[in-house]
N, C-alpha and C positions, 0 to 999 in steps of 0.2 A: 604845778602841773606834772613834772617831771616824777615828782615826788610820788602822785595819784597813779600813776603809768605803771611806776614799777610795784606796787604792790597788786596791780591788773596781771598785766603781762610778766614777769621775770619767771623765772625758774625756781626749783625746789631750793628753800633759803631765803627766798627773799618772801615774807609775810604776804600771800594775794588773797583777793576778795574777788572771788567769782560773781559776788551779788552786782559790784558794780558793773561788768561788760553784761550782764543780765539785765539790771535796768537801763543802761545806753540803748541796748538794743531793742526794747522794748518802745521807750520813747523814742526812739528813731524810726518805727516801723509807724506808730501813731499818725509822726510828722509827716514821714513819707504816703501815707493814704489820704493825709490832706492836700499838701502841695508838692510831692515830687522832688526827688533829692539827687541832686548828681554825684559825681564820686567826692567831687572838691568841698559843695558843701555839705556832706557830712563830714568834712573834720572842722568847719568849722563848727558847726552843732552840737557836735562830740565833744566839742572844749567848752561851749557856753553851759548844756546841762550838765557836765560833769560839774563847773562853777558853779553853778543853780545849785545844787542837792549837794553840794558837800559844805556850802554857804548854809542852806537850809537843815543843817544836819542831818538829809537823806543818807548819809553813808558814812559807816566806821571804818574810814582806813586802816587804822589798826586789827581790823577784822583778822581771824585764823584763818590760813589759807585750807579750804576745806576740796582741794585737786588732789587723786589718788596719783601718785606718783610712780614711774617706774625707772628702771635705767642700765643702759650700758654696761659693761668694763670701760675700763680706764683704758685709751690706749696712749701709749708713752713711745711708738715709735718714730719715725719717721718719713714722709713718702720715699719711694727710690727717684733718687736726681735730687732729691731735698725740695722744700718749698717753703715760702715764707710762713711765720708763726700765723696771721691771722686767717690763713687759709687750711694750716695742720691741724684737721678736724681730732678732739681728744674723746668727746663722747657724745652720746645722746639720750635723752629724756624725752619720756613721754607723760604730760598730764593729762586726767580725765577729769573735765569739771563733773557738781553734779547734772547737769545739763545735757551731757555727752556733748560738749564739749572736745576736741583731740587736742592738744597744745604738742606738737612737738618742736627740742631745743635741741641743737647741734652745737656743741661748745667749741674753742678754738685755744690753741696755745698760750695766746697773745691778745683774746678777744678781738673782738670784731667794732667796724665804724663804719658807717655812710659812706665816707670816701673811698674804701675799696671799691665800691660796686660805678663808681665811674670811672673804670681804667679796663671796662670788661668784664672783671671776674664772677663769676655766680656759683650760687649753691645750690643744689637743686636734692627733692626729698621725694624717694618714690617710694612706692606702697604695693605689697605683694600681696595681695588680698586671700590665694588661696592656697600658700603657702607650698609653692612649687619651685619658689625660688628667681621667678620672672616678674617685671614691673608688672602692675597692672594700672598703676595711676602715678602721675608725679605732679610737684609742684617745685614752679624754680623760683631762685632770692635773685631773681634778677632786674635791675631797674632801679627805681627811686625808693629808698630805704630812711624813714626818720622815727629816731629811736624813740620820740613821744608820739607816735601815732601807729594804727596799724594801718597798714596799705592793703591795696585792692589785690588779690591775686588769682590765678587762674589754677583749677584741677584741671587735668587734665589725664585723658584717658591713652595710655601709653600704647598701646596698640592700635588706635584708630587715630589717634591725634585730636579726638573731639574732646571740647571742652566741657565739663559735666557744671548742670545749671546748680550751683553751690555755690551758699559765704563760705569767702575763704579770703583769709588773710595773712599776712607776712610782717615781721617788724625785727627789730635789733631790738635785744631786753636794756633794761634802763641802765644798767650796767656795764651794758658792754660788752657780756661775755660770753654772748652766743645769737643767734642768728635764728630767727623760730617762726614755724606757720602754725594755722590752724583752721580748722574745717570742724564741721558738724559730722557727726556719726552716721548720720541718717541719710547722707550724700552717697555713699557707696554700700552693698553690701559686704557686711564685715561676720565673720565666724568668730568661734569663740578666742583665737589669737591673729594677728594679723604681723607679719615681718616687714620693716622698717629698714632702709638705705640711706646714709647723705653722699652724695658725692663733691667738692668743693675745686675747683680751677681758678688762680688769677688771670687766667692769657689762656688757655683752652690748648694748650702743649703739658703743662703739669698739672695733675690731678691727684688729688689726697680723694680715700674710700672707706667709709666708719659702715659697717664693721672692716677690717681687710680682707682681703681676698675676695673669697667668691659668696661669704657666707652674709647672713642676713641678720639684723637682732631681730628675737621675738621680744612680742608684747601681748599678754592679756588685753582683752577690750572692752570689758565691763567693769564698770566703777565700782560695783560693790565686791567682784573679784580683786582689783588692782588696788585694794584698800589694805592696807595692814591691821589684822587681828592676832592681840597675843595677849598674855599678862598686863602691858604695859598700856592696852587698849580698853580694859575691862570696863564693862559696861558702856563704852563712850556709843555714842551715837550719830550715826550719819543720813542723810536723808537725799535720796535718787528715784529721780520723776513720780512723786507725789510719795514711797512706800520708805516709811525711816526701820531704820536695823539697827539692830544694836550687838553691840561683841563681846560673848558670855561664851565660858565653858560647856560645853557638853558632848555628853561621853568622853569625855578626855582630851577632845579636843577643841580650839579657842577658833571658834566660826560667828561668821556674822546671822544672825535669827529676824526674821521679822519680827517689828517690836510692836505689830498692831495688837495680836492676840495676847501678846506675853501681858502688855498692858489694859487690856479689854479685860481679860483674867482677872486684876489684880484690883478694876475698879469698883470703887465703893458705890457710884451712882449711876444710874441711865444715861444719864447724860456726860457722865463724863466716857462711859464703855460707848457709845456712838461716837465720840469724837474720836477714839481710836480705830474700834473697827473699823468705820467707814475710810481711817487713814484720812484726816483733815488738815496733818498736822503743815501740809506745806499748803494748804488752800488758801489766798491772804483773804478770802470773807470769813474764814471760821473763828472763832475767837472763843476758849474756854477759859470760865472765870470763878469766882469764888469757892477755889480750893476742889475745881470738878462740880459744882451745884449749878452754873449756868454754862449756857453752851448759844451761843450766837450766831444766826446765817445770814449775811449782809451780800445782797444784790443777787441771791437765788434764782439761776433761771438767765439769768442777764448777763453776768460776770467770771469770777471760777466756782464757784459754785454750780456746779450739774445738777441735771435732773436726778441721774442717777447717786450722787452724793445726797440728795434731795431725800430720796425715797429712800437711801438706806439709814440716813438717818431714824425717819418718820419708824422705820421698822425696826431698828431698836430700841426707839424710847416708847413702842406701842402705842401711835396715836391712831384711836379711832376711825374707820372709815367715813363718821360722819361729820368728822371734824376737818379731814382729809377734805373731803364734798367744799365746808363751809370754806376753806382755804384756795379752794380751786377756783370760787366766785366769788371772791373778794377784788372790789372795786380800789379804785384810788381812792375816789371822792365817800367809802363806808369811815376812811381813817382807822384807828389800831380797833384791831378784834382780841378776843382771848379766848381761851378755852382751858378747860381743867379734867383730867383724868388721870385715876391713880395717885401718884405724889409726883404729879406732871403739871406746873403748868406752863402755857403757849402764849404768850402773845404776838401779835404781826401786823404788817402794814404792806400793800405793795402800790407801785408805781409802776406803768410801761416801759419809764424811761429808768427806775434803779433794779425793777425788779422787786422781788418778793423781803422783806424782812421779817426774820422771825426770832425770838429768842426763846428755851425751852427752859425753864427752872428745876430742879429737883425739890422738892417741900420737906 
């Protein structure tokens, strides 16, 4: 389990899969609209389907950790008065899953343990949102800390003291060597950078301050900004909230493109240029098959498949308005229809309960 944690939660280094706290949370959210989940039993839920699906080989651990990363200086000094190693804050990172996701990591001399945080001591992470230099949100490491789990934690709005209605979470990385929260993007508004604070105390008389003094780290706060493109990136591919990009030269400089058009462009079939265009590529009902010749829409209308993925499909592979019609009054109980136009053909079936199935061939 330890082992599944740290490739979730750890810092830039340690190999993470974003896909899994992606699927936790999804099953968690399922479980929660059937029967209701308190804070305690989600962890334990969070340990049974993590068992389920990596038993089931629902999940490659070994996965690339696919967080745009950013980070601090080093800092190498010391607080004034001295203070213990696992309280001498040395840096911080900030991850952005593709999710938006925020992961931020506060590192320590000496690394950090659970047992510090029952003697008093806390960490707390505030967030300047419009870049003035003053809190505008924090979140504290303060309380019940276990390194294979994340905990519950509170945002908080630094000037009002109200708690803003966001997941948010806190945890020690599997290793030990930092102290990290996380929140969703979509919890506060954020500009195109946002400055970053940890402040760290055993006994609330000494205090360690990343960055020192009075000054703030910035950080980018878009994923496809905080991403690295260069040579050593060329052509690789990333993908954030449904639009994948890719990192290619042009005009002389090495920037990430959208890769819908580049490869709508360059395909050889209908069907395989609608599964770009339309940007399918992160849909899990889309499925393109036979080298670009078949293109599949599984639970249309019901599931992730939209309406509007629907229709832009239908309008780039040119299906007829009256096939469109035959499609719109298709029963459950007619079972699979087909239809052929151009070097198109359709077949489908729908359900109330799966929604619409279609598959569209190239000939």
């Amino acid at each position: 389990m330890a082992q599944l944690v740290a490739h979730l939660h750890g810092m830039q280094g340690v190999r993470g899969s974003s896909p899994l706290r992606s699927t936790l949370r999804i099953v968690l959210s399922v479980i929660q609209s059937f029967f209701g989940l308190g804070k305690k039993m989600k962890k334990i839920v969070s340990a049974l389907v993590i068992g389920v699906l990596v038993l089931a080989g629902g999940i490659n651990a070994s996965a690339s950790d696919d967080r745009a990363f950013q980070y601090s200086a080093k800092d190498k000094t010391n607080p004034p008065g001295g203070i213990a190693g696992e309280w001498d804050l040395t840096d911080v990172q900030l991850g952005i899953t593709p999710e938006d996701e925020f992961q931020v990591f506060a590192s320590t001399k000496v690394g950090v343990s659970d047992a510090q945080f029952t003697i008093g001591g806390t960490f707390v992470l505030y967030i300047d949102v419009n870049l003035d230099r003053n809190a505008d949100f924090q979140i504290d490491a303060n309380g019940v800390f276990d390194p294979e789990y994340v905990s519950d934690r509170e945002l908080v709005d630094s000037r009002t003291l109200e708690v803003i209605d966001c997941e948010t979470g806190g945890w020690i990385t599997p290793k030990g060597d930092a102290v990290a929260w996380s929140f969703q993007k979509s919890c506060i508004k954020l500009g195109t950078f946002v400055n970053v604070m940890v402040t760290s105390t055993p006994d609330g008389i000494k205090f360690d301050r990343l960055p020192d003094g009075s000054s703030w780290q910035k950080f980018k706060t878009s994923y496809v900004g905080a991403s690295t493109c260069s040579a050593k990136q060329n052509q690789k591919k990333i993908t954030h909230l449904g639009t994948t990009w890719i990192c290619i030269k042009s005009s002389g400089k090495w920037a990430w493109k959208d890769y819908a058009p580049i490869a709508a462009k360059s395909a050889k079939f209908l069907t395989e240029k609608a599964f770009y265009l339309c940007k399918l590529s992160s849909r899990s009902g889309a499925v393109l098959e036979d080298a670009g010749k078949t293109l599949t829409l599984d639970g249309a209308f019901k599931f992730d498949i939209t309406e509007k993925d629907y229709n832009c499909v239908t309008r780039a592979v040119g299906m007829p308005s009256s096939v469109d019609r035959r499609i719109s009054i298709t029963r459950a109980l007619d079972g699979m229809q087909e239809a052929k136009w151009g070097r198109i053909s359709a077949f489908w079936n729908y359900h109330p309960d799966s929604g619409l199935n279609i598959t569209f061939s190239y000939n």
